[in-house]
MIDOSE-1310 file (N, C-alpha, C; in nm, 2 decimals, decimal comma, always signed):
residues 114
xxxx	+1,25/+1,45/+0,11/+1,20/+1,32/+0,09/+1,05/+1,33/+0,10; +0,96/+1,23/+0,06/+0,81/+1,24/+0,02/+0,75/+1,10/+0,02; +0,63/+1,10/+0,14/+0,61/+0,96/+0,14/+0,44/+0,92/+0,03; +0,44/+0,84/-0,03/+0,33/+0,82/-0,15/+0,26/+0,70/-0,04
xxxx	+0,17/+0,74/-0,01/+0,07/+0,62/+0,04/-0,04/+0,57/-0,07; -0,06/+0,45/-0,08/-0,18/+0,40/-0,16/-0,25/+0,36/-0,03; -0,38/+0,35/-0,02/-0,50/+0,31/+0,04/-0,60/+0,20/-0,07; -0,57/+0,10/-0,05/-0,70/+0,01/-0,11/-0,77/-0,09/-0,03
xxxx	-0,88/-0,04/-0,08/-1,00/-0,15/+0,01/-1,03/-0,26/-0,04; -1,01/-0,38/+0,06/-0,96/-0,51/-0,01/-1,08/-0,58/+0,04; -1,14/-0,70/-0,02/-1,26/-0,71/+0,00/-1,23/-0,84/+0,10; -1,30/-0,89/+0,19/-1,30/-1,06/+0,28/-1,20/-1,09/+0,16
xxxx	-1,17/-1,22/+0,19/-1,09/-1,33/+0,16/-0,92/-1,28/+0,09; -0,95/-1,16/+0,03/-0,87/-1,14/-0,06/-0,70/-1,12/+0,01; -0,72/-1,06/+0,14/-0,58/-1,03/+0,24/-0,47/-1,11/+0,17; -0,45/-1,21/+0,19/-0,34/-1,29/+0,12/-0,32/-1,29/-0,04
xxxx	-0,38/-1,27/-0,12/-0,36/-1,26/-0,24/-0,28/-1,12/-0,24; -0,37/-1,05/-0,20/-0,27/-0,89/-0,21/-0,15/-0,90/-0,18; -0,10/-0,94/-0,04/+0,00/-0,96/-0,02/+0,10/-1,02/-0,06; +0,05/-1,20/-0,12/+0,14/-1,24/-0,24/+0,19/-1,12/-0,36
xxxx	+0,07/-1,10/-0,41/+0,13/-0,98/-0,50/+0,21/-0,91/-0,51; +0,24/-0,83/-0,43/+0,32/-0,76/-0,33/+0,49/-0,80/-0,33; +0,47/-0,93/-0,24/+0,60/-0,99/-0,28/+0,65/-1,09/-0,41; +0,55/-1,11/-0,52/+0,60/-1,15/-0,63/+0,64/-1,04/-0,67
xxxx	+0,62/-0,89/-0,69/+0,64/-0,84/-0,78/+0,78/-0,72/-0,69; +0,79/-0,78/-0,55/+0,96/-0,72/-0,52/+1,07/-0,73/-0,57; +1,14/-0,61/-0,58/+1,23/-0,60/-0,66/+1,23/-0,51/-0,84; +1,12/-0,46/-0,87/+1,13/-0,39/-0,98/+1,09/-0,22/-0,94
xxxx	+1,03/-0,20/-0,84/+1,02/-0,06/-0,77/+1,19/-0,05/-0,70; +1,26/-0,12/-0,67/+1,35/-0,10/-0,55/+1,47/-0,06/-0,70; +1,47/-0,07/-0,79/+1,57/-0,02/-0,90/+1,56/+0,10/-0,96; +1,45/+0,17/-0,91/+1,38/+0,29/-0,96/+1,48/+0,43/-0,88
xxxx	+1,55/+0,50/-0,93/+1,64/+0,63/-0,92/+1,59/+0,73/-0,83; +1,60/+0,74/-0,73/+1,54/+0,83/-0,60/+1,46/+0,71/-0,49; +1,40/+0,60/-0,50/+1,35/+0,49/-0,44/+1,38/+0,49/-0,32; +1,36/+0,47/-0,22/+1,42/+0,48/-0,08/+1,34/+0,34/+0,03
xxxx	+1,23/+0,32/+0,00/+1,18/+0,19/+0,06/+1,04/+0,17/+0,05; +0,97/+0,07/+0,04/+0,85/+0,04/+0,11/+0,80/-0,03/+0,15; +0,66/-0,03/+0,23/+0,64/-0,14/+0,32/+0,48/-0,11/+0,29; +0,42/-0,30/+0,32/+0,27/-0,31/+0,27/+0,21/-0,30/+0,43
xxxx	+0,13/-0,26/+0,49/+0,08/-0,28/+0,57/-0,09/-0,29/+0,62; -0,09/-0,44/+0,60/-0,23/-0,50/+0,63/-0,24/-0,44/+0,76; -0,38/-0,46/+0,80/-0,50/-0,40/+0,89/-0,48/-0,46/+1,02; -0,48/-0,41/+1,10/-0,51/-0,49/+1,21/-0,68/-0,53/+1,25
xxxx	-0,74/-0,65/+1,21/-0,84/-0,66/+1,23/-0,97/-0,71/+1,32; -0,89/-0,70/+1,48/-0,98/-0,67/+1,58/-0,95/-0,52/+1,66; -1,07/-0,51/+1,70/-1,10/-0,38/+1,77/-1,16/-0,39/+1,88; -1,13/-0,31/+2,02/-1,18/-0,35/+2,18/-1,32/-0,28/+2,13
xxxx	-1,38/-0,34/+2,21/-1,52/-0,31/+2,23/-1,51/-0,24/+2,34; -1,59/-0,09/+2,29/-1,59/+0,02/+2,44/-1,71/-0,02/+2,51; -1,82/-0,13/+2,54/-1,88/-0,14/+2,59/-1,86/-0,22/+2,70; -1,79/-0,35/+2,65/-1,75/-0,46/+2,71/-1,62/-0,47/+2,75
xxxx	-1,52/-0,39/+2,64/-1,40/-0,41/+2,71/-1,31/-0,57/+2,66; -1,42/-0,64/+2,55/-1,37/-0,74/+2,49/-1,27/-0,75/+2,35; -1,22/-0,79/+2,30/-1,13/-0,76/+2,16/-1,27/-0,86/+2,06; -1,26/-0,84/+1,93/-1,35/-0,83/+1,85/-1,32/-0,82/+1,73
xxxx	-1,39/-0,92/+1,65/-1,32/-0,93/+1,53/-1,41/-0,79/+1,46; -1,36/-0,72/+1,39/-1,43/-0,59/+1,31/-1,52/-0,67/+1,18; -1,62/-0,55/+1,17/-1,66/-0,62/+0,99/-1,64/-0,48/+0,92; -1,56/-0,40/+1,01/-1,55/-0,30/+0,86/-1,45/-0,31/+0,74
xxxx	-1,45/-0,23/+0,62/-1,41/-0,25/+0,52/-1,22/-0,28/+0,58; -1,12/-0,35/+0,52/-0,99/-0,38/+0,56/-0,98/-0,25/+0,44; -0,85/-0,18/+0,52/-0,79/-0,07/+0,40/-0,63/-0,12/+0,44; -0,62/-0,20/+0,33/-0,42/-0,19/+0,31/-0,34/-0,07/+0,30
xxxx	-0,28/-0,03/+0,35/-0,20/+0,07/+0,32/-0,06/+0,04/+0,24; -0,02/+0,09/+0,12/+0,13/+0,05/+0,06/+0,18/+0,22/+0,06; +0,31/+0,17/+0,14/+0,37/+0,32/+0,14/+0,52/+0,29/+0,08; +0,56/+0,46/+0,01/+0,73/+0,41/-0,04/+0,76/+0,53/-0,03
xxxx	+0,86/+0,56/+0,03/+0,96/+0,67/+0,02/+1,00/+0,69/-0,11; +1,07/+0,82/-0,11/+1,11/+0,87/-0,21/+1,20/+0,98/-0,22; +1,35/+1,03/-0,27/+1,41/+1,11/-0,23/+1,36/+1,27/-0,22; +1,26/+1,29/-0,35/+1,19/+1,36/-0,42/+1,04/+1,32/-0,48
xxxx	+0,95/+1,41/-0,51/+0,85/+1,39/-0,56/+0,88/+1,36/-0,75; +0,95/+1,46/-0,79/+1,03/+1,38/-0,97/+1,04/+1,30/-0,95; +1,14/+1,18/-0,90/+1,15/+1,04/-0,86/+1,00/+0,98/-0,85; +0,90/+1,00/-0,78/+0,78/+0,93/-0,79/+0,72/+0,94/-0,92
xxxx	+0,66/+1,06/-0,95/+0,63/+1,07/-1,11/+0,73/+0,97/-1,22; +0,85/+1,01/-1,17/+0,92/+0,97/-1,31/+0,89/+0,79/-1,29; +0,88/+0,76/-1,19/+0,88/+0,62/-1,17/+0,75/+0,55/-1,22; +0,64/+0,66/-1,22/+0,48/+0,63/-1,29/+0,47/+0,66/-1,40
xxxx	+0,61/+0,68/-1,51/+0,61/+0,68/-1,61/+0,72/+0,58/-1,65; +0,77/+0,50/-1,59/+0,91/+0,37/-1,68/+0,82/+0,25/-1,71; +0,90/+0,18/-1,76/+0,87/+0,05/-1,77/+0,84/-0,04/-1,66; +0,93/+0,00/-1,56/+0,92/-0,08/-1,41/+0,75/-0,06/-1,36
xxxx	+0,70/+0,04/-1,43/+0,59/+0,04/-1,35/+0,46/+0,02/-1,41; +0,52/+0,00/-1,55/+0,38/-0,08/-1,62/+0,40/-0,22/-1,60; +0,52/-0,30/-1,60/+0,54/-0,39/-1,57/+0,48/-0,44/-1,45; +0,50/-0,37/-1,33/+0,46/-0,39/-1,20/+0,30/-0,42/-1,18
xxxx	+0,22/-0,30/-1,32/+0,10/-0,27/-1,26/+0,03/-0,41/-1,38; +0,10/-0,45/-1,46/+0,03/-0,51/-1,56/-0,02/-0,64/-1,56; -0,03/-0,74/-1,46/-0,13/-0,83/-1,44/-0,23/-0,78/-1,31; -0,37/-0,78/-1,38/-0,46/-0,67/-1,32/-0,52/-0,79/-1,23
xxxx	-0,58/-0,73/-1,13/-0,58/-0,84/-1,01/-0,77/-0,91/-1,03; -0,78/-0,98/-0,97/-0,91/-0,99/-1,01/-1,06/-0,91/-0,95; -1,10/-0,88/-1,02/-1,22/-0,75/-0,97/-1,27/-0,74/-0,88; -1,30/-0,83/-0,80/-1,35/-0,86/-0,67/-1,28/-0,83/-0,54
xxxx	-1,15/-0,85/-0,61/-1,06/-0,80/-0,46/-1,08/-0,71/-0,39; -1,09/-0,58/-0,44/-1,10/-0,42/-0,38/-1,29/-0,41/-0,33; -1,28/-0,36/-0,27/-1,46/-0,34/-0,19/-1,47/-0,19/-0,24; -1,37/-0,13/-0,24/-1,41/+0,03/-0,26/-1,30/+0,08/-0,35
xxxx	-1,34/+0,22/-0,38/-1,19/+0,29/-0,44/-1,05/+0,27/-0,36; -0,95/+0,30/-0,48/-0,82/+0,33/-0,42/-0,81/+0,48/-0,36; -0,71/+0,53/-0,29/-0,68/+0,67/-0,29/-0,53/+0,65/-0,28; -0,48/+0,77/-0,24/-0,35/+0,81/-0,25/-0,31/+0,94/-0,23
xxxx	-0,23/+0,95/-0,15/-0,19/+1,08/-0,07/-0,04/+1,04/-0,08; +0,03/+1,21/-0,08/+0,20/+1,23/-0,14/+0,20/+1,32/+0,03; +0,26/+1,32/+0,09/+0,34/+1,38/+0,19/+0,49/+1,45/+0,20; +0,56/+1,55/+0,22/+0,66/+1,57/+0,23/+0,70/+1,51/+0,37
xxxx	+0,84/+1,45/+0,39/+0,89/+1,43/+0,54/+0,95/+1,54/+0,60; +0,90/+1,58/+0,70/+0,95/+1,71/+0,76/+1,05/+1,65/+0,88; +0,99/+1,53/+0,93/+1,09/+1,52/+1,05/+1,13/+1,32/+1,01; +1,22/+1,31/+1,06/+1,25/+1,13/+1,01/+1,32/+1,14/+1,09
xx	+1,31/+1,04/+1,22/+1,37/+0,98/+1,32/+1,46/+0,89/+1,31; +1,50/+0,85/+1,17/+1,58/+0,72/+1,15/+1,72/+0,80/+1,16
């Protein structure tokens, strides 16, 4: 199994738009052959202050993380090549949203607790 993380830096206001996104377009990755699950997970965005010891709202960049399993890494590729996934990717969000680049890291699961 192989976990595909995206990382995007989403700019102020934009959190909920992403998100909507997200779930309008569930359901056309979950049809895809090796597929196994994923989950969006917004930022937690306060942080304790080591000085004070107070919680605090952050101003650094929010990085969303979208992760999805996969039985195999063929299954991921072949899935960045169907139709499901131009369809998925093809209303382009509006330019402002993202603050910085995307990234993306493939992991093999060595150990899975479930």
């Amino acid at each position: 199994m192989i976990l595909v993380t995206n990382r995007l830096q989403v700019a102020a206001g934009f959190e909920d738009e992403l998100e909507r996104r997200f779930r309008e377009r569930a359901g056309q990755i979950e049809k895809e052959p090796g597929f196994v699950r994923m989950v969006v997970l917004p930022p937690v965005t306060r942080r304790k202050n080591r000085k004070t010891g107070a919680w605090e709202e952050t101003d650094k960049t929010q990085v969303f993380q979208i992760q999805t399993w996969w039985d195999d890494e063929a299954s991921f590729w072949g899935w960045t090549k169907s139709e499901s996934f131009r369809a998925a990717h093809a209303h382009k969000p509006n330019p402002d949203m993202y603050s910085g680049p995307a990234s993306m890291e493939i992991h093999r699961v060595a150990i899975d607790t479930d």
